[in-house]
N, C-alpha and C positions, 0 to 999 in steps of 0.2 A: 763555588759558594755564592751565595747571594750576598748584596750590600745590604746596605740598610733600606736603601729607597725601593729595593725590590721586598725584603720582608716586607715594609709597609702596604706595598701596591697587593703583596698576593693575603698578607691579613683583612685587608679593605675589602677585596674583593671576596673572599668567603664569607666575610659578616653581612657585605649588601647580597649575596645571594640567600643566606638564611634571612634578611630583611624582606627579599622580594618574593622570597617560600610564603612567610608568615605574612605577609599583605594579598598574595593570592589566595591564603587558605581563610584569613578572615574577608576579603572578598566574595567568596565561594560561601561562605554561613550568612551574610547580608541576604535580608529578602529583596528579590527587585519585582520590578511592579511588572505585572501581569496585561502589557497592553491587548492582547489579544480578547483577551474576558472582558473589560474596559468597553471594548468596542461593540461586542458582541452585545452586552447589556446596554447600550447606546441604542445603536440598531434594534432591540427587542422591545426597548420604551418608545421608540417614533414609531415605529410599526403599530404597537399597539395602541398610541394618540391617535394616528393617522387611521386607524379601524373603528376608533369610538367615535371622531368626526364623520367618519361616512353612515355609521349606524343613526349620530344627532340628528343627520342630513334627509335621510331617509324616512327615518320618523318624523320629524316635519313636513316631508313631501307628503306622505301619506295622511297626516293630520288636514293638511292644506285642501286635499281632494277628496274628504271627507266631509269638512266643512262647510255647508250652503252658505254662509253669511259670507264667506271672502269670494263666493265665488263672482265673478263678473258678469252683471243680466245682461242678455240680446239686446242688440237696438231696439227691436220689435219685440213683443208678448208675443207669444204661443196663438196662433189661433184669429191673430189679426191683421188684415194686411192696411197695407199702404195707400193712400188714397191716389189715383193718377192724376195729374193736374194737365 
């Protein structure tokens, strides 16, 4: 027969095992966060900065080389030389 401190110990122990059922099974309905997606969508926003600065880049290079007024004139004009001394 059991005493009393064993009734106690084995009533404890079935109520924190239905305790620890029901804090697994409402753990298991909690949403947890998605790090994987998180990241992903990280990585697909710097990617796509990092592709609109090289496209900003590009179009001003092309702008720049287009443009006569930036461009830097010869020492010399076209057509004329230098006197020898």
């Amino acid at each position: 027969m059991l005493g009393f401190r064993g009734l106690i110990a084995l009533l404890s122990s079935r109520v924190k095992r239905r305790q620890s059922a029901f804090a697994t099974l409402k753990g298991n309905l909690l949403a947890k966060p998605n790090y994987q997606f998180e990241k992903r969508q990280k990585d697909l926003a710097k990617k796509s900065k990092q592709e609109e600065k090289r496209q900003q880049k590009l179009a001003k290079k092309a702008a720049d080389e287009n443009d006569p007024a930036t461009e830097t004139p010869d020492a010399t004009p076209t057509g004329e030389t230098t006197p020898n001394a």
